[in-house]
PDB file of N, CA, C and O in Angstrom:
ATOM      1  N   UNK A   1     274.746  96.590 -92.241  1.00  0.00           N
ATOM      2  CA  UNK A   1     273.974  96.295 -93.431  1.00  0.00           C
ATOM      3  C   UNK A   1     273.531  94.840 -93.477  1.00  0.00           C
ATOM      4  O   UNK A   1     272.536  94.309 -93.970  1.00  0.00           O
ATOM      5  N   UNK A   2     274.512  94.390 -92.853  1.00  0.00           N
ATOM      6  CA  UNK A   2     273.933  92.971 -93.037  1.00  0.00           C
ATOM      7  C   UNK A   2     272.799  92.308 -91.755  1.00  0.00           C
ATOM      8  O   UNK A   2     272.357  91.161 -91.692  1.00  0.00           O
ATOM      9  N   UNK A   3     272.602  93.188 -91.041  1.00  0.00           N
ATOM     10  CA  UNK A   3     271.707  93.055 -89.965  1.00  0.00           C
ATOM     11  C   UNK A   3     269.852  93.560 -91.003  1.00  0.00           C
ATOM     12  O   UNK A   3     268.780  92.955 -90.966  1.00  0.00           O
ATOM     13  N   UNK A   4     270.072  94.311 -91.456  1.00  0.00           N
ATOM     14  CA  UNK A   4     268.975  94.756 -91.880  1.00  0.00           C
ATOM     15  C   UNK A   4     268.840  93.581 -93.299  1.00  0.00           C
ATOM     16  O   UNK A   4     267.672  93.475 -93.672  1.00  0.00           O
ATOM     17  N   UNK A   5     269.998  92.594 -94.221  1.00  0.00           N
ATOM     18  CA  UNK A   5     269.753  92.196 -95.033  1.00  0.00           C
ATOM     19  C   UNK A   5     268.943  90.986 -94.204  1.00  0.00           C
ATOM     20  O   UNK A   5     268.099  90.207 -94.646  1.00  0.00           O
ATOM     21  N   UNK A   6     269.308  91.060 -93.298  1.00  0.00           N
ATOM     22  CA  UNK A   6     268.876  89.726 -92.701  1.00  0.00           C
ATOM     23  C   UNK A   6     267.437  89.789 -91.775  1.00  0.00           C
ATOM     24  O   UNK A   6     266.671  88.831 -91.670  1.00  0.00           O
ATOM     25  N   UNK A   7     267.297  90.703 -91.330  1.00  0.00           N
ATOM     26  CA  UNK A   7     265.659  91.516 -91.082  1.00  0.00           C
ATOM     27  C   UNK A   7     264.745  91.002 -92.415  1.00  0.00           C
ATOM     28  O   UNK A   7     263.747  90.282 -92.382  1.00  0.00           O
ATOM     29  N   UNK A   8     265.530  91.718 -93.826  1.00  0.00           N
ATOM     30  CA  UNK A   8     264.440  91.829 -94.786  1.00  0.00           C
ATOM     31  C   UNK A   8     264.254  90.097 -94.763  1.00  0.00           C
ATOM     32  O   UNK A   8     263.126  89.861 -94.328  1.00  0.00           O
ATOM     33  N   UNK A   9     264.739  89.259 -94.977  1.00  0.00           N
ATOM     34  CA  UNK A   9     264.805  87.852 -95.420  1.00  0.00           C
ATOM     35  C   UNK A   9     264.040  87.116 -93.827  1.00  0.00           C
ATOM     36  O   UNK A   9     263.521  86.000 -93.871  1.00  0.00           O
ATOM     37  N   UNK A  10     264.080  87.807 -92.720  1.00  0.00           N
ATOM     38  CA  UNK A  10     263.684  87.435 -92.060  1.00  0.00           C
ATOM     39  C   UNK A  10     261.814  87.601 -91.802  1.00  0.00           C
ATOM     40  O   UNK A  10     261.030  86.975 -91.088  1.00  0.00           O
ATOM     41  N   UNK A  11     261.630  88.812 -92.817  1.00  0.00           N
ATOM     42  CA  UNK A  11     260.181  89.418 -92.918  1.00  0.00           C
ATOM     43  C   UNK A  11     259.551  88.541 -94.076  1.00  0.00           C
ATOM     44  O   UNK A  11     258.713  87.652 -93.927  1.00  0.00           O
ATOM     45  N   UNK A  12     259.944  88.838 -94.891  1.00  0.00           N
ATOM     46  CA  UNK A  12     259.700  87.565 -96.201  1.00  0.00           C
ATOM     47  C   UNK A  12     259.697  86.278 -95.142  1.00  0.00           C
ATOM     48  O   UNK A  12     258.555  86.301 -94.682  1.00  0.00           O
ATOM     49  N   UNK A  13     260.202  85.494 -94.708  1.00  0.00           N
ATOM     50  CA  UNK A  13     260.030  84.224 -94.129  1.00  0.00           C
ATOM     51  C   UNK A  13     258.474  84.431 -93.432  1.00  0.00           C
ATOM     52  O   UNK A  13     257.406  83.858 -93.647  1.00  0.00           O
ATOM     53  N   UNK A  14     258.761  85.227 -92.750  1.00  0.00           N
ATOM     54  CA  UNK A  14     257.235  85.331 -91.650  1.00  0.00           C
ATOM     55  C   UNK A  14     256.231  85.564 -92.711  1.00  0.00           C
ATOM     56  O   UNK A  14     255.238  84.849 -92.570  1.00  0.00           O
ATOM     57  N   UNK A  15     256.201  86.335 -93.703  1.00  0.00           N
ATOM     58  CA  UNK A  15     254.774  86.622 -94.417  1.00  0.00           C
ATOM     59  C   UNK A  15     254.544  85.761 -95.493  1.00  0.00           C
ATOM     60  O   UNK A  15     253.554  86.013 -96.179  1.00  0.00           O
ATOM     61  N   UNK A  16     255.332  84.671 -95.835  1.00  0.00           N
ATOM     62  CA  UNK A  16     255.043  83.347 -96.642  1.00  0.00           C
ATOM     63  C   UNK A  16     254.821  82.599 -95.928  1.00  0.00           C
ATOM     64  O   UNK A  16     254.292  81.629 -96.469  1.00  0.00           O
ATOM     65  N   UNK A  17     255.004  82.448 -94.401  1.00  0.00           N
ATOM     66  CA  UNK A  17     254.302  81.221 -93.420  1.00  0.00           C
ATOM     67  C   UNK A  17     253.348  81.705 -93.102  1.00  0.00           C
ATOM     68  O   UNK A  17     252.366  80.962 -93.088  1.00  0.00           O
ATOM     69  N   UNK A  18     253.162  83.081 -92.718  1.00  0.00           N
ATOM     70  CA  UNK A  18     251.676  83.427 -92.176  1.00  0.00           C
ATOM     71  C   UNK A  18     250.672  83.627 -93.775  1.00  0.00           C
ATOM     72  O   UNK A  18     249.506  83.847 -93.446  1.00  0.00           O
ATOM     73  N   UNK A  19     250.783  83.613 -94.883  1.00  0.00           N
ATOM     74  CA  UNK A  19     250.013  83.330 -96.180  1.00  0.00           C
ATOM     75  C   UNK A  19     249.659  81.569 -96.253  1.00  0.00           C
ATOM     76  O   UNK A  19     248.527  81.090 -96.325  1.00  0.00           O
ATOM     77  N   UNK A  20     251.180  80.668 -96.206  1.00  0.00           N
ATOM     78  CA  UNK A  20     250.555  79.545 -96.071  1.00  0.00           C
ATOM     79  C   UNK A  20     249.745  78.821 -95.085  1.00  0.00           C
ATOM     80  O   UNK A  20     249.153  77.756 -95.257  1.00  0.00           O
ATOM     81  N   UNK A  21     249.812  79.711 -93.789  1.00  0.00           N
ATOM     82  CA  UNK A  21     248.914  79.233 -92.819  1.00  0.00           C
ATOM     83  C   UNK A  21     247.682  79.496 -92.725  1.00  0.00           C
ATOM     84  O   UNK A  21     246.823  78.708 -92.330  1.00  0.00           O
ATOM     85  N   UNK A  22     247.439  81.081 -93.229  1.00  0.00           N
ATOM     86  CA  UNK A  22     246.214  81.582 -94.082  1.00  0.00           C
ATOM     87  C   UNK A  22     245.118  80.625 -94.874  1.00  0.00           C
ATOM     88  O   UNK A  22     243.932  80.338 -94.707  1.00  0.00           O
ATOM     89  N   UNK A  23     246.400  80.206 -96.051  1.00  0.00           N
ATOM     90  CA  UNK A  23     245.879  79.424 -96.979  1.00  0.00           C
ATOM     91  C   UNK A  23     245.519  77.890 -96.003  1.00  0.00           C
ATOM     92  O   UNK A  23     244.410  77.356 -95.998  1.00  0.00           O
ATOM     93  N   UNK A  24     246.421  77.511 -95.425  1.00  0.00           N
ATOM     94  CA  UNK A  24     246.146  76.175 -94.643  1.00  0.00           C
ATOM     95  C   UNK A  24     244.391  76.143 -93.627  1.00  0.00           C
ATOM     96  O   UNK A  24     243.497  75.306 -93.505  1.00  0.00           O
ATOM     97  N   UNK A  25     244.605  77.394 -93.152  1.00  0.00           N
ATOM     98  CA  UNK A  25     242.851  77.342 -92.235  1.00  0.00           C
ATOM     99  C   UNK A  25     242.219  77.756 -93.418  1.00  0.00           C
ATOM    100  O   UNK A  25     241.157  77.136 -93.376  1.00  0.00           O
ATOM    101  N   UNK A  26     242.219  78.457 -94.498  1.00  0.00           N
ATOM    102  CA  UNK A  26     241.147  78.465 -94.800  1.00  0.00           C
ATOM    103  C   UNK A  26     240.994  77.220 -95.784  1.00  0.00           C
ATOM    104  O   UNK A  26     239.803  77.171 -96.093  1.00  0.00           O
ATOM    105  N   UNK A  27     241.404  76.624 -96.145  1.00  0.00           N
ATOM    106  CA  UNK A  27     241.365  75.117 -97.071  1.00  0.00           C
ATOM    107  C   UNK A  27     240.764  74.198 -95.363  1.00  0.00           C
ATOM    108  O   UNK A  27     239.722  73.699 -95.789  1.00  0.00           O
ATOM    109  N   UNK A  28     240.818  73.899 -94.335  1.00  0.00           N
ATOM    110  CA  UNK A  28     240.738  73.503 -93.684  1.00  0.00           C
ATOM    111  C   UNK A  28     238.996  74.041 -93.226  1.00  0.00           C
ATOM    112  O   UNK A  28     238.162  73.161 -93.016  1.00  0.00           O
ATOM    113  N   UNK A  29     238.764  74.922 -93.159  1.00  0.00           N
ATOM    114  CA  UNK A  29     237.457  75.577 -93.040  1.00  0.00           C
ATOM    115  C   UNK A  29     236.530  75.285 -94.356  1.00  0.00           C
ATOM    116  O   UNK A  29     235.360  74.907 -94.296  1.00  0.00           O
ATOM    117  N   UNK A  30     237.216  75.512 -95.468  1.00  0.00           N
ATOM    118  CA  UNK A  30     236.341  74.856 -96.769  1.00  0.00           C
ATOM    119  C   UNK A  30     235.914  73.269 -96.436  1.00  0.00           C
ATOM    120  O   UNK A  30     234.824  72.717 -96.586  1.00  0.00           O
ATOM    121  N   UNK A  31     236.994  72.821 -96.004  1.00  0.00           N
ATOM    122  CA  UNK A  31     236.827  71.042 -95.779  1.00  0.00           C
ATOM    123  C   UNK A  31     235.626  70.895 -94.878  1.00  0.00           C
ATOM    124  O   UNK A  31     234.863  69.936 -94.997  1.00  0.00           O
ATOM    125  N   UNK A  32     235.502  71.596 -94.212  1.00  0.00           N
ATOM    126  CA  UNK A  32     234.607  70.957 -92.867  1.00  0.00           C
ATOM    127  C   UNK A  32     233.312  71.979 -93.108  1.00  0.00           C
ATOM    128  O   UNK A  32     232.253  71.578 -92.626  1.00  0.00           O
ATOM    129  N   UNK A  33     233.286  73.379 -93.868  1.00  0.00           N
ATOM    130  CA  UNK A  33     231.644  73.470 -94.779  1.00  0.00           C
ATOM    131  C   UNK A  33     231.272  72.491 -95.907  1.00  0.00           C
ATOM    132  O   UNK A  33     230.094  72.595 -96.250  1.00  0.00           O
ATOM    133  N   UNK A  34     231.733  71.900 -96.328  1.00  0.00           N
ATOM    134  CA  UNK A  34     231.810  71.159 -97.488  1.00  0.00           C
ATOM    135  C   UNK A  34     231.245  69.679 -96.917  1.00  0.00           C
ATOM    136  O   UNK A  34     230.199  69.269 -97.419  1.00  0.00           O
ATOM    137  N   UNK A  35     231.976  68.774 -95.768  1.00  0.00           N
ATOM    138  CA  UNK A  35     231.751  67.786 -94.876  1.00  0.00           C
ATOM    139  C   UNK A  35     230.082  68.237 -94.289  1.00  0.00           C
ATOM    140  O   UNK A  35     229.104  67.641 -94.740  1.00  0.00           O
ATOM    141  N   UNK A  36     229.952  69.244 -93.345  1.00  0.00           N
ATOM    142  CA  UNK A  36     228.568  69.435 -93.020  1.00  0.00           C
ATOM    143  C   UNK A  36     227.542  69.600 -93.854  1.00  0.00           C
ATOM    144  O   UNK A  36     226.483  68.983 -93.743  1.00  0.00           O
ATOM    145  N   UNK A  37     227.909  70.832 -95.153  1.00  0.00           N
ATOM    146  CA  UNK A  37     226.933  70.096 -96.057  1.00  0.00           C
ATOM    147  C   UNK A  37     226.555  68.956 -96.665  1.00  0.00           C
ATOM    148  O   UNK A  37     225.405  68.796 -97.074  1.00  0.00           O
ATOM    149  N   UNK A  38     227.602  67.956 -96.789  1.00  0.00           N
ATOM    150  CA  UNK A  38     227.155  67.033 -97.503  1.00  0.00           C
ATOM    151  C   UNK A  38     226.286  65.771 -96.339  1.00  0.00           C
ATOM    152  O   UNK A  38     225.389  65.027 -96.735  1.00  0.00           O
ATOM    153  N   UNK A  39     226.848  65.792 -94.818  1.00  0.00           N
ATOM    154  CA  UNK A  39     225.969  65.409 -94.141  1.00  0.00           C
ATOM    155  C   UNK A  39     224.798  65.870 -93.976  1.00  0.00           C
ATOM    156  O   UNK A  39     223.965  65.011 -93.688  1.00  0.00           O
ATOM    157  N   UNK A  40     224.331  67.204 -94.075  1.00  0.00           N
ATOM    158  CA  UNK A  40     223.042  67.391 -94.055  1.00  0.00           C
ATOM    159  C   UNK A  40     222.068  67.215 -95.241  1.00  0.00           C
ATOM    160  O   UNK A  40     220.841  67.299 -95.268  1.00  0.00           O
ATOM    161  N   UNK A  41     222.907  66.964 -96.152  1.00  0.00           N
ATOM    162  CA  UNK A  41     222.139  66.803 -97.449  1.00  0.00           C
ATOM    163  C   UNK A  41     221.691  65.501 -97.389  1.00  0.00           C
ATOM    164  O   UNK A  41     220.536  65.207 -97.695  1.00  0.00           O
ATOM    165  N   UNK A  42     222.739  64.469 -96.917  1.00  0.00           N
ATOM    166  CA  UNK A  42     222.572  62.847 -96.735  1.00  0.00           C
ATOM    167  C   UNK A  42     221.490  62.978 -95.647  1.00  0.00           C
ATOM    168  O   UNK A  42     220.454  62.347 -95.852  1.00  0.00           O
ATOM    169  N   UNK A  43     221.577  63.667 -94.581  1.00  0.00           N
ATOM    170  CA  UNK A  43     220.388  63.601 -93.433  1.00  0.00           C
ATOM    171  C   UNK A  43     219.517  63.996 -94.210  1.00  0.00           C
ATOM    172  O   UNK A  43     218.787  63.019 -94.378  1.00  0.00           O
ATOM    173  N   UNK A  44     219.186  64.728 -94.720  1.00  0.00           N
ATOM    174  CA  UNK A  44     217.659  65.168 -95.414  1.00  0.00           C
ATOM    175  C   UNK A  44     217.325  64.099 -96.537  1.00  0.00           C
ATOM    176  O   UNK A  44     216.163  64.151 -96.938  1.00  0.00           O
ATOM    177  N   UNK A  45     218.009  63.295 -97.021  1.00  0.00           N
ATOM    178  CA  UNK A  45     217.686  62.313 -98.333  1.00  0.00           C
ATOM    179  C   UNK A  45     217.373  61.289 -97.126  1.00  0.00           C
ATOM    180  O   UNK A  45     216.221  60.857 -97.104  1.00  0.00           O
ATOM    181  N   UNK A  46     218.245  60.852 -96.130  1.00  0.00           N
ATOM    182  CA  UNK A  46     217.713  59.616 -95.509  1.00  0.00           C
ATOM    183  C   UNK A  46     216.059  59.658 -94.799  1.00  0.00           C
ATOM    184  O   UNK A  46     215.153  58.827 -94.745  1.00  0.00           O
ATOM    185  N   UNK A  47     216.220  61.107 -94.298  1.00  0.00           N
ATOM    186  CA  UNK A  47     215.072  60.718 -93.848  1.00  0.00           C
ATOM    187  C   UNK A  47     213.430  61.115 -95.029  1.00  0.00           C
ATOM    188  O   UNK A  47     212.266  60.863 -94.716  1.00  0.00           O
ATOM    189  N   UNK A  48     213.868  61.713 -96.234  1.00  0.00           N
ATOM    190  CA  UNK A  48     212.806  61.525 -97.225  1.00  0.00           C
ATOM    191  C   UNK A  48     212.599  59.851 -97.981  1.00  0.00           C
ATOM    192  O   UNK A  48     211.614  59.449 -98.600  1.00  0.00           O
ATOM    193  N   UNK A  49     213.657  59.234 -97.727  1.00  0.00           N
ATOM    194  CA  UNK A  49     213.688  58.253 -98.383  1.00  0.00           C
ATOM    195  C   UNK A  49     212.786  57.671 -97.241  1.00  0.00           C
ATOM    196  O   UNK A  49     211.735  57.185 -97.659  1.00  0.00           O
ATOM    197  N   UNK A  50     213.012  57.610 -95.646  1.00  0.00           N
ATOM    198  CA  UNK A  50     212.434  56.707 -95.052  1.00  0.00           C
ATOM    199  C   UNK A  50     211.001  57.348 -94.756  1.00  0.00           C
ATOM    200  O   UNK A  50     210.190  56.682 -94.112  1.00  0.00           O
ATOM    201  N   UNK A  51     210.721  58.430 -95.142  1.00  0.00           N
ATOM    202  CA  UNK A  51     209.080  59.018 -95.283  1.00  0.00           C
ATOM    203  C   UNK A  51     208.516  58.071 -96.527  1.00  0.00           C
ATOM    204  O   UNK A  51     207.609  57.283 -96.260  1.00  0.00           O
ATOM    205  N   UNK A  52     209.018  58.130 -97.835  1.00  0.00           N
ATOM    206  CA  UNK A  52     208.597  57.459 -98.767  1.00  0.00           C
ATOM    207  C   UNK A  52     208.202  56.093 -98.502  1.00  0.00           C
ATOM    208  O   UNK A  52     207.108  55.605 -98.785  1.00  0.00           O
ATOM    209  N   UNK A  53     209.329  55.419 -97.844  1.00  0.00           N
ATOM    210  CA  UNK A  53     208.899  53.417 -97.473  1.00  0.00           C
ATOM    211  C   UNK A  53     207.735  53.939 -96.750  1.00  0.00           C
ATOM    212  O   UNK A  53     206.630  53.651 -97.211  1.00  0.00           O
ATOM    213  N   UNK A  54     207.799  54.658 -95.696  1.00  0.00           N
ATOM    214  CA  UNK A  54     206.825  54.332 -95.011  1.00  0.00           C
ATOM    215  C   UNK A  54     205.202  54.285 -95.484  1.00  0.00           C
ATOM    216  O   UNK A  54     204.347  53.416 -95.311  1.00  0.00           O
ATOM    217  N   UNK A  55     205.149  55.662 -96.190  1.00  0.00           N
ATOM    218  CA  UNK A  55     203.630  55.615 -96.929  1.00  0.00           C
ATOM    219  C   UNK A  55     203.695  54.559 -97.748  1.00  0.00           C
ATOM    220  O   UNK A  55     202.690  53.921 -97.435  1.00  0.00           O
ATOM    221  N   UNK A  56     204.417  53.781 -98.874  1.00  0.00           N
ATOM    222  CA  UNK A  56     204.677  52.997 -99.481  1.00  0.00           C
ATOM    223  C   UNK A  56     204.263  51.695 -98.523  1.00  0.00           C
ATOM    224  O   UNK A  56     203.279  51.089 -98.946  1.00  0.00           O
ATOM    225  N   UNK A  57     204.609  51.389 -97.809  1.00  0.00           N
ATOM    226  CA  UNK A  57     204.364  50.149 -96.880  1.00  0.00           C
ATOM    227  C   UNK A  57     202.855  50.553 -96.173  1.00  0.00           C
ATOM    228  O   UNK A  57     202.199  49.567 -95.835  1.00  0.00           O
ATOM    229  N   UNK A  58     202.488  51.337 -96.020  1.00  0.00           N
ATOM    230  CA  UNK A  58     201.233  52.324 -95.453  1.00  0.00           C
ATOM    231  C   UNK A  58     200.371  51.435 -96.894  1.00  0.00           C
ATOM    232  O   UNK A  58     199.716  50.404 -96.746  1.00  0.00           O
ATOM    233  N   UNK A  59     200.561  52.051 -98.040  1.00  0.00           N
ATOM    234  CA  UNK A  59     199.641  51.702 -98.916  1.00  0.00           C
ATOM    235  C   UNK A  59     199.338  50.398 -99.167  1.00  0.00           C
ATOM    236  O   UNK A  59     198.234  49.866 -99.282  1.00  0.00           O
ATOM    237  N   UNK A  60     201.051  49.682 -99.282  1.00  0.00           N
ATOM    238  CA  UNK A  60     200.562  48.165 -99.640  1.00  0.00           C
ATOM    239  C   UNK A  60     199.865  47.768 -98.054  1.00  0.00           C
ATOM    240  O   UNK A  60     200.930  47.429 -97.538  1.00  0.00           O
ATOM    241  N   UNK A  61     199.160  47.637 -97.288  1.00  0.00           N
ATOM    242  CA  UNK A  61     199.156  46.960 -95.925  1.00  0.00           C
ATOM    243  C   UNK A  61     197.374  47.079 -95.798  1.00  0.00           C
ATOM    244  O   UNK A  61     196.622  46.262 -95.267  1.00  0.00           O
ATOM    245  N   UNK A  62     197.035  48.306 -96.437  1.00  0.00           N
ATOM    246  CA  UNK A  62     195.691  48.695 -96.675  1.00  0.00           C
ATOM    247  C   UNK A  62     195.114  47.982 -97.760  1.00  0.00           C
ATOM    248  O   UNK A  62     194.105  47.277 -97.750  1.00  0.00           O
ATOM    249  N   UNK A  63     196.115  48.338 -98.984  1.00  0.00           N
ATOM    250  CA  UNK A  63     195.758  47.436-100.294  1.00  0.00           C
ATOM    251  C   UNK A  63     195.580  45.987 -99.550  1.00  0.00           C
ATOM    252  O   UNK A  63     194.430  45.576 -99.392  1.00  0.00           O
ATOM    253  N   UNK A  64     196.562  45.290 -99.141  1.00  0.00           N
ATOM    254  CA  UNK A  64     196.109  43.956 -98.745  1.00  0.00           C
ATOM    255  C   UNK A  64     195.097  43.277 -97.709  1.00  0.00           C
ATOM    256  O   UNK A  64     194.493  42.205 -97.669  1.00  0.00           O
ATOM    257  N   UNK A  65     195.188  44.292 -96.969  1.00  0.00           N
ATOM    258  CA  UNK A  65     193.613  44.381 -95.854  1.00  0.00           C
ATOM    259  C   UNK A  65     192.629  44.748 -96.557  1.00  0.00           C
ATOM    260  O   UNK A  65     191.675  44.851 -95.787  1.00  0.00           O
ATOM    261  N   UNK A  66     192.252  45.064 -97.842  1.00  0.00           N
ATOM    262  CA  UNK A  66     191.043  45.659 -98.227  1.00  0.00           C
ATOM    263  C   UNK A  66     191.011  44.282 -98.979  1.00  0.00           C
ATOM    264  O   UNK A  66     189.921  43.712 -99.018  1.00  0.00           O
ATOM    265  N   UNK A  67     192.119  43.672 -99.594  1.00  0.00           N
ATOM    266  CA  UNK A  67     191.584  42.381-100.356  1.00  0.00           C
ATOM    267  C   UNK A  67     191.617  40.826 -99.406  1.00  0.00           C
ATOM    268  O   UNK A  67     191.002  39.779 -99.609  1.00  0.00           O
ATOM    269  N   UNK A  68     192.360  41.105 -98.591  1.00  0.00           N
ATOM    270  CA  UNK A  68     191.578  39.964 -97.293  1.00  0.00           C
ATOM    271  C   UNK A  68     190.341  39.855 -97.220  1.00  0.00           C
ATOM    272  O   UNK A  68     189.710  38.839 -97.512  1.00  0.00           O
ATOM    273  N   UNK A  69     189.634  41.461 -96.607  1.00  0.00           N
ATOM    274  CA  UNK A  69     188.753  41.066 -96.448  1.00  0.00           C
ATOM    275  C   UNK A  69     187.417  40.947 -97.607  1.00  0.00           C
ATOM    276  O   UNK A  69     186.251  40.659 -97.339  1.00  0.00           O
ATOM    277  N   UNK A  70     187.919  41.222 -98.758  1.00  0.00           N
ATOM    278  CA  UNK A  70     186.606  40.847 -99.536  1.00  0.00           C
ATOM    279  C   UNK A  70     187.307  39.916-100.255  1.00  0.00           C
ATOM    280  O   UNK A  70     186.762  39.841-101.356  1.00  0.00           O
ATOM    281  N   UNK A  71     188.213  39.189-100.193  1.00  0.00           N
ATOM    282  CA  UNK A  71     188.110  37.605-100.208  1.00  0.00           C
ATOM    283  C   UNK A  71     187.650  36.787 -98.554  1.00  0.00           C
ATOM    284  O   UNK A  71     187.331  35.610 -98.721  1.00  0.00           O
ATOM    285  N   UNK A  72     187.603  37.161 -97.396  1.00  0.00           N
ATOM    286  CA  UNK A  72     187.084  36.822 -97.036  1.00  0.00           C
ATOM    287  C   UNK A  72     185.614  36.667 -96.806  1.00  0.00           C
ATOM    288  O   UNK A  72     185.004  35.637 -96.517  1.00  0.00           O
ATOM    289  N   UNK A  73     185.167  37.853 -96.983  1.00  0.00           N
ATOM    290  CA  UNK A  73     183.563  38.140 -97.635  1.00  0.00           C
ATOM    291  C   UNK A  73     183.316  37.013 -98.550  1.00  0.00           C
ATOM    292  O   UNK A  73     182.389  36.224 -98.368  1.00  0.00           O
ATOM    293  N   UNK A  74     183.819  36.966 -99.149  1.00  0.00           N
ATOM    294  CA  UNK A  74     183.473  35.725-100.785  1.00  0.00           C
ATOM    295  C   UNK A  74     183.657  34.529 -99.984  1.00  0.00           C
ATOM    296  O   UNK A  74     183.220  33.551-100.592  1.00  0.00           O
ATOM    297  N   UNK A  75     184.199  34.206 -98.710  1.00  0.00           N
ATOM    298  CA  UNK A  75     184.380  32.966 -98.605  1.00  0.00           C
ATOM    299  C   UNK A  75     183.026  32.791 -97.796  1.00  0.00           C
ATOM    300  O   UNK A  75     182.142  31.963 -98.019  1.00  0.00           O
ATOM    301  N   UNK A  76     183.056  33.475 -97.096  1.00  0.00           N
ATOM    302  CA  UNK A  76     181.932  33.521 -95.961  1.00  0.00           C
ATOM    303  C   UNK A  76     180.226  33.371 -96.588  1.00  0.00           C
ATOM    304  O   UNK A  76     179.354  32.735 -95.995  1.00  0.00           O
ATOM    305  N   UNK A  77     180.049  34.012 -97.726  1.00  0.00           N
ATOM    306  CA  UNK A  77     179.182  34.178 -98.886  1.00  0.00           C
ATOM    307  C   UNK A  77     178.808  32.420 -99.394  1.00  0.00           C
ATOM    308  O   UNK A  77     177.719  31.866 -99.548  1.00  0.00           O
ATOM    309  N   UNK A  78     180.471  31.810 -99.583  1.00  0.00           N
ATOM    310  CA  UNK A  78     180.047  30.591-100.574  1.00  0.00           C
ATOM    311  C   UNK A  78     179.818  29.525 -99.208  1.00  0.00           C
ATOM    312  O   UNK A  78     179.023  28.593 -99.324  1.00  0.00           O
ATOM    313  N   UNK A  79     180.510  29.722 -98.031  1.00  0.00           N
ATOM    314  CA  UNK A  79     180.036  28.667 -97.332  1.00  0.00           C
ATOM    315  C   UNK A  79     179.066  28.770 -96.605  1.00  0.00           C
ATOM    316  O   UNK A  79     178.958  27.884 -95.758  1.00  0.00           O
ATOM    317  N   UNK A  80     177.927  29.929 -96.638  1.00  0.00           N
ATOM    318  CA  UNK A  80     177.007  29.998 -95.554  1.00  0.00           C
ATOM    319  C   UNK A  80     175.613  29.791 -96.423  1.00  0.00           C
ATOM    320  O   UNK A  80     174.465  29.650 -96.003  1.00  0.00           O
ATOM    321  N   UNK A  81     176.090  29.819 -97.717  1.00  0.00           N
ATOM    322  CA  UNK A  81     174.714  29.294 -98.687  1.00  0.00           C
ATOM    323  C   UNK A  81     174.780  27.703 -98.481  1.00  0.00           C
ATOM    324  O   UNK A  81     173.610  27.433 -98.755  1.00  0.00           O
ATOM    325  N   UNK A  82     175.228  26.793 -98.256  1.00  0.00           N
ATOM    326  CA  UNK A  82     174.372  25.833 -98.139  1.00  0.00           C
ATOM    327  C   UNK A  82     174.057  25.774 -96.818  1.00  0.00           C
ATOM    328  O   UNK A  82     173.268  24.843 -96.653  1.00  0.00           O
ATOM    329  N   UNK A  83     174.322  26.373 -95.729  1.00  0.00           N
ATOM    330  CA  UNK A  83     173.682  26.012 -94.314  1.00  0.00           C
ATOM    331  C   UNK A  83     172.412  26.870 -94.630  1.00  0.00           C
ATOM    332  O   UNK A  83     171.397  26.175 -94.587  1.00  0.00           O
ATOM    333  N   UNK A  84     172.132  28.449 -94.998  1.00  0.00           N
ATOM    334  CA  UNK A  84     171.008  28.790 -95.496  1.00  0.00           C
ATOM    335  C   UNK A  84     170.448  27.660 -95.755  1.00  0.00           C
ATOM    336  O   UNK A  84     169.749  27.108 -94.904  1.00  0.00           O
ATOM    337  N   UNK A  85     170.794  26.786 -97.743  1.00  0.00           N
ATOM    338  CA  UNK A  85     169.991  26.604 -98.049  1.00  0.00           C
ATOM    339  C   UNK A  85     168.970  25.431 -97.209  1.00  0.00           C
ATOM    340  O   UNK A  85     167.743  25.374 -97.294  1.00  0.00           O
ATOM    341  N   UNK A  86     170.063  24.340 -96.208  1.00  0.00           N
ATOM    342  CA  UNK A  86     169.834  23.743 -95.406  1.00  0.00           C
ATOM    343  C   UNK A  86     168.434  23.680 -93.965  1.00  0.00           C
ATOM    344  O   UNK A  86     167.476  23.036 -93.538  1.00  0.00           O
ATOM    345  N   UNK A  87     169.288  24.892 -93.753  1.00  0.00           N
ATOM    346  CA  UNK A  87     167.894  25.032 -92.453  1.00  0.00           C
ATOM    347  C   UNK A  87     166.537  25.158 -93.083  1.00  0.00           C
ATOM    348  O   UNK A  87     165.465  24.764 -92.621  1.00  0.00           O
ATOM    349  N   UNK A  88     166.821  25.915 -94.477  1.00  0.00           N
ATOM    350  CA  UNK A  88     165.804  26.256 -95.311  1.00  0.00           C
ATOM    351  C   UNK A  88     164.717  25.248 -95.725  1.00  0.00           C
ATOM    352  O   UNK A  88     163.526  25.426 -95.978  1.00  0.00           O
ATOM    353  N   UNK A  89     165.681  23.833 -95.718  1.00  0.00           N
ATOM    354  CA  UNK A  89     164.901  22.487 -95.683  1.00  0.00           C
ATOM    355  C   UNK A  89     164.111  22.096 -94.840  1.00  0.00           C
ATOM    356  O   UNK A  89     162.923  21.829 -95.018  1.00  0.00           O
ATOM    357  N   UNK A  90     165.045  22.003 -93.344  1.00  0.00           N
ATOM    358  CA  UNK A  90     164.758  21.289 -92.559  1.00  0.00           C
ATOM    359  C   UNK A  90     163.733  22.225 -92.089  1.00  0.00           C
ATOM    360  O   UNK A  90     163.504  21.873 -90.932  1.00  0.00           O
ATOM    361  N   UNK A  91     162.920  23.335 -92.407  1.00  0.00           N
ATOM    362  CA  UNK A  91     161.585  24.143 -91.874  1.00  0.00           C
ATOM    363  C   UNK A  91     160.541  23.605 -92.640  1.00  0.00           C
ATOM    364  O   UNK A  91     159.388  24.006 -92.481  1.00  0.00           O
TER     365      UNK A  91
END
């Protein structure tokens, strides 16, 4: 009798380690879906964030090339009227 009390206590031992080991991979498997999602979520924000600078830097670079050159236009405008008006003399 006491071979079999010790069977039963020996079955109980095995099926509370194989439940907590259960429980151990699958808490361990939650961890590492949980880890990949949140890296892919960070991969998809980093690289929308670095789409955004870029058109952003895209726009200001145009904006400032479009006002170069029509301040340079204006410069070219105020200094070529007196050589105009100049040669304009000397004919």
């Amino acid at each position: 009798m006491a071979t079999s009390a010790n069977r039963h206590i020996q079955i109980h031992r095995r099926q509370e380690s194989t439940i907590s080991v259960k429980t151990f991979l699958i808490s361990i498997a939650v961890s590492i879906v949980v880890i990949l999602s949140l890296w892919a979520w960070k991969s998809i924000e980093r690289k929308s964030i670095i789409q955004k600078s870029q058109r952003q830097s895209q726009f200001y670079k145009n904006k400032i090339a479009a006002k170069l050159d029509a301040s340079l236009k204006n410069q070219l405008l105020v200094f070529s009227k007196p050589l105009v008006w100049q040669s304009a003399l000397n004919f």
